[in-house]
N, C-alpha and C positions, 0 to 999 in steps of 0.2 A: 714663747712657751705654748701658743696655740697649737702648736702642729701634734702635741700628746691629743688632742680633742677632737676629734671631726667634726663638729659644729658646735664648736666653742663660739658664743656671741657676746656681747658686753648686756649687763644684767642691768635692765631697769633698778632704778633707785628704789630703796627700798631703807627703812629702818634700821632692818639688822645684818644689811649688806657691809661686807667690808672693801674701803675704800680699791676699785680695780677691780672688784670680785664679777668672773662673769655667771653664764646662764650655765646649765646641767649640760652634757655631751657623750654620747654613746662612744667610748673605749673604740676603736679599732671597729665601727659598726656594731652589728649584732654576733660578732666572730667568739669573742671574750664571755666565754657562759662559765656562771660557777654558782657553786650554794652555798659562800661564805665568804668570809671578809680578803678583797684581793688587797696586796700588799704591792709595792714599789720602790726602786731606790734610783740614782743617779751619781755615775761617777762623771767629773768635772776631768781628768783626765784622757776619758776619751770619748767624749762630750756621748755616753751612751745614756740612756734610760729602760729601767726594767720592769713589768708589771709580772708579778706573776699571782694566779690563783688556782682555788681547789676546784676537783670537780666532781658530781654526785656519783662517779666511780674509783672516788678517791686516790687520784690521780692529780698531780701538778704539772699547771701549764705554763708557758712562758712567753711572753711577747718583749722584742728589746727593737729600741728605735736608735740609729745612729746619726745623727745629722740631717733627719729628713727623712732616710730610710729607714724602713722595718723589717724584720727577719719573718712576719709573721708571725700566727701560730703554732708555736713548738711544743710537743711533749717532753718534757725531763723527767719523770720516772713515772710510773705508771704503779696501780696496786700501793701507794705506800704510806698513806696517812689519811684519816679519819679528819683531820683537821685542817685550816688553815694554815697556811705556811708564811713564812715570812723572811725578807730580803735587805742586805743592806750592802754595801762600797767594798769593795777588799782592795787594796792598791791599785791596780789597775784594772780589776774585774771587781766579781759580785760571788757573794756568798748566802747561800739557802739554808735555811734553819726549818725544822719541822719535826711535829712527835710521832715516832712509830706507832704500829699496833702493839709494840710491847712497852712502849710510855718513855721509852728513852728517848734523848735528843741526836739529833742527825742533821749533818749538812755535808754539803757536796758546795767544791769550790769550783768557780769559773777566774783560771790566772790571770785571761787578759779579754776585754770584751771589745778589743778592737777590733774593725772586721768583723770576717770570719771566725775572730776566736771567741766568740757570742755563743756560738754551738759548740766552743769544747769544755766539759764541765768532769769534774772527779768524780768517782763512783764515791756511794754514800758512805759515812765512816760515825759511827756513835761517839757521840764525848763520853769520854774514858771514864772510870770513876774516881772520885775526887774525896781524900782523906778515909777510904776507905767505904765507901757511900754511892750510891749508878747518880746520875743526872738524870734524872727521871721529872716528866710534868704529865700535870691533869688534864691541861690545855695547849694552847697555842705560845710555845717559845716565841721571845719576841728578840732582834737583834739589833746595834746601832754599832759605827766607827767612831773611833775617836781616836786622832795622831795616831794613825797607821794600826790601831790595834781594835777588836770589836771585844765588847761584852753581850752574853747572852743574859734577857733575864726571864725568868718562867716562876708560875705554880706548884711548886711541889706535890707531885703523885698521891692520890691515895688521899683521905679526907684533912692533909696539912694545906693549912690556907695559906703558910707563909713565903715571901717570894724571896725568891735568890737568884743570885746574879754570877757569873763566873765569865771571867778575861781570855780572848783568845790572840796567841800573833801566830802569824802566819810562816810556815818553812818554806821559800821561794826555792828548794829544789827539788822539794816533794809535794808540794802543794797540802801539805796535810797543816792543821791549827795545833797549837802547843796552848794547851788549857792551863789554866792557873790563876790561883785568889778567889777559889769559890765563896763568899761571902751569904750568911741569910741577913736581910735589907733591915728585919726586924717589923716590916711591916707583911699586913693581911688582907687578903683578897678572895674574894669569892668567884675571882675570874685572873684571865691573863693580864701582866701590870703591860706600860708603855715606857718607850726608852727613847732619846735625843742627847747630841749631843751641842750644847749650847754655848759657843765660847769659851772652848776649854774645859765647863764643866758638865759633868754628867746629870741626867736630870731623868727623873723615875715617878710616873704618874700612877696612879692607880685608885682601883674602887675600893673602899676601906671596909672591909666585912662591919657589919653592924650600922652603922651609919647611911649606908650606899652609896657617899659621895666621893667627890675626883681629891686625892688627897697627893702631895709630891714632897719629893725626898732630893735632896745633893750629894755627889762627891767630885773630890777633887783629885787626880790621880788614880790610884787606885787603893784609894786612902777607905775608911768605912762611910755608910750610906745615913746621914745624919739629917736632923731640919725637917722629921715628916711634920706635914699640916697639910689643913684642909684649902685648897683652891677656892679663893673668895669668891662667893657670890654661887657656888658649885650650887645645882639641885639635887635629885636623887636620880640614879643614871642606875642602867642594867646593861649590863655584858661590860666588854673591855675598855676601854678609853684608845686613844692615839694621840702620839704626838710628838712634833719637830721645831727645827729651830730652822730659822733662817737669817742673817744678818742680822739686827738688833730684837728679831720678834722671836715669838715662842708661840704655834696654837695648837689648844688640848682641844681635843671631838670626842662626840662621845654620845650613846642615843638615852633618851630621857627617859624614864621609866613612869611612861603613860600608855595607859590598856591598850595594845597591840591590835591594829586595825586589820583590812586586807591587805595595805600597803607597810606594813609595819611602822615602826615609830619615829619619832621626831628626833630629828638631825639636831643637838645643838655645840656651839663652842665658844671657847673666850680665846683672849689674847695676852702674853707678856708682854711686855716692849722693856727693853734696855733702861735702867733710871726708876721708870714710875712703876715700872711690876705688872700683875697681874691687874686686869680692866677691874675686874671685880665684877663683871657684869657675864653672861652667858646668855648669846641671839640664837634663837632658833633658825636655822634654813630659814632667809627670804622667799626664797619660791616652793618652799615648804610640801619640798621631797623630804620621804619617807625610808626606812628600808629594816630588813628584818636582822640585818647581820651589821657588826659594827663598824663604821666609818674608819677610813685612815689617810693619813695626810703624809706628805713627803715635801723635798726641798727640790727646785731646780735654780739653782745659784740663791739668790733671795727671793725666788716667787715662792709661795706657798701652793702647794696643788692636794685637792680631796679627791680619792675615790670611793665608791660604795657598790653594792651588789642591788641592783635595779629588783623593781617588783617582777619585772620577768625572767629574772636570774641576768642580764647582760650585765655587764661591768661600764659604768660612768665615772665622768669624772670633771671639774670644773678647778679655776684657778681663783685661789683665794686670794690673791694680791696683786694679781696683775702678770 
C-alpha cells in the first residue's frame, strides 16, 4: 500500500499509534494542492485507486493510480463547486458526488477505470427530485457502495440540520444512477454526516447539533436508519467526521474542536473492531499533525489509509494499519 505515498516510512512507537500505522507523506509530491478536504476511493476490480480534491478556483482535480502507475494530474470539471467533492467504487469505475453553486447534488460517472478508461467520465447530471422535493445540501454530499449499489448522504439546504440519505443503481447502458428510497436519517448535524459500508451494513456517523459529538446510526438493506448513539469515549469535534470499514475494523476521524492554531487542529480517531465494538478510547495523531479541513480515511483491501489538506494546502496521506 506504500506506493499511494511517496515517503511513506514505518512511524516510530508511539502511544496513540495504531498498530502498522506509519509516518505522514506528501500525495503525489507537492503536485496535489487544494483548500479543503480531498476525498478517495478504490476499486478491487481493477486494482485502481482515486484521490480527488477541490481547488481555490473551485474546480475538481483527479489523480488515479493503477497498479504502480498514475494518470497524474487531471482536471474533471472546472468552475463547479464551492465545496469538497467526494468519491466512491461504482462497478468497475468510480463515481463523483459534489454540491453545485445552486445547492443541488451532481455526479458524473467514470464506467470503467481500467486503463485508459480512468479519463472517460459522464458529463454532470443533478439527482432528480425525490417525492416531489430537489436534493439539495448545505454542505459536502458524502457517498459509499454497498452490493453493487451507492447511497448518497448529505445536509439538507437552507438552515435544516437534518441528514438524509437516498440509494442510487447504476444503468450499465446509459451510465446515468436511477435514484430511489430518499430517506430523512432522523438525525442532526451542523455539518456534512460520513458513510461506510461495513459488512453488509450501512453505517452513518456524524456531529449531533448540540452536543458536538461523533454520534452513529445502522441499516440494514435499505431498510430505515435506526440505533443513533453517541461514539464512546467521542470529545467535542468541529467540522465533519469520516469514515470506513475495512475487514473486521471500522475508523471514525475527525478534527477536535480546540482553538485553531497556524497549523489548524488536532487530528483525532478511534477504532471498531468486530465482537468488542467501538475502543471507547479517541488517540490523537502520534506525530501530532494538524490541519484546517477535515481528515478522511478510505480502504485499500483491509489497510486503512488517512488523507488530510497539509498546512501548505498539499494533500498527505499515511497508512493506518499497515
Amino acid at each position: 500500500m506504500s506506493a499511494l505515498l511517496l515517503t511513506a516510512a514505518n512511524a516510530s512507537a508511539a502511544t496513540a499509534a495504531f498498530p502498522g500505522e506509519t509516518q505522514w507523506g506528501a500525495f503525489d509530491g507537492n503536485r496535489a494542492v487544494t483548500d479543503d478536504t480531498p476525498a478517495a476511493a478504490y476499486n478491487p476490480g481493477t486494482n485502481t485507486a482515486i484521490v480527488v480534491w477541490h481547488t481555490a478556483d473551485n474546480s475538481i482535480m483527479y489523480e488515479a493510480r493503477t497498479g504502480g502507475g498514475t494518470t497524474g494530474v487531471n482536471l474533471r470539471i472546472a468552475n463547479a463547486t464551492a465545496n469538497a467533492p467526494s468519491v466512491a467504487r461504482l462497478r468497475f469505475g468510480f463515481v463523483i458526488v459534489y454540491r453545485g453553486f445552486d445547492s443541488r447534488i451532481y455526479y458524473m460517472v467514470n464506467p470503467n477505470s481500467g486503463g485508459n478508461g480512468i479519463f472517460t467520465w459522464t458529463r454532470p447530471r443533478a439527482i432528480p427530485d425525490f417525492d416531489g422535493r430537489p436534493i439539495s445540501t448545505s454542505a459536502t454530499p458524502v457517498i459509499s457502495e454497498i452490493n453493487g449499489r451507492v447511497t448518497v448522504a448529505y445536509r439538507n439546504a437552507g438552515n435544516n440540520p437534518v441528514l438524509s440519505t437516498i440509494d442510487g443503481t447504476l444503468d450499465t447502458s446509459t451510465f446515468a444512477i436511477t435514484w430511489s428510497n430518499g430517506q430523512n436519517t432522523g438525525a442532526e448535524s451542523p455539518s456534512s454526516p460520513a458513510l461506510t459500508n461495513f459488512a453488509g451494513t450501512e453505517v452513518l456517523v456524524y456531529r449531533r447539533s448540540g452536543p458536538n459529538r461523533l454520534y452513529w446510526a445502522t441499516r440494514n438493506g435499505n431498510g430505515p436508519w435506526s440505533g443513533s448513539q453517541m461514539i464512546p469515549g467521542s470529545p467535542v469535534v468541529i467540522g465533519r467526521p469520516s469514515v470506513v470499514a475495512a475487514g473486521n475494523q471500522m475508523d471514525a476521524v475527525a478534527l477536535r474542536a480546540d482553538p485553531a492554531q497556524n497549523d489548524g487542529r488536532t487530528i483525532t480517531r478511534t477504532r471498531f473492531t468486530g465482537g468488542p465494538g467501538w475502543s471507547g478510547q479517541f488517540d490523537n495523531d502520534p506525530q501530532n499533525w494538524r490541519t484546517f479541513s477535515a481528515p478522511v480515511v478510505y480502504a485499500i483491501g483491509i489497510a486503512i489509509l488517512i488523507f488530510i489538506r497539509g498546512a501548505n494546502n498539499v494533500v498527505y496521506g499515511k497508512n493506518l494499519s499497515g
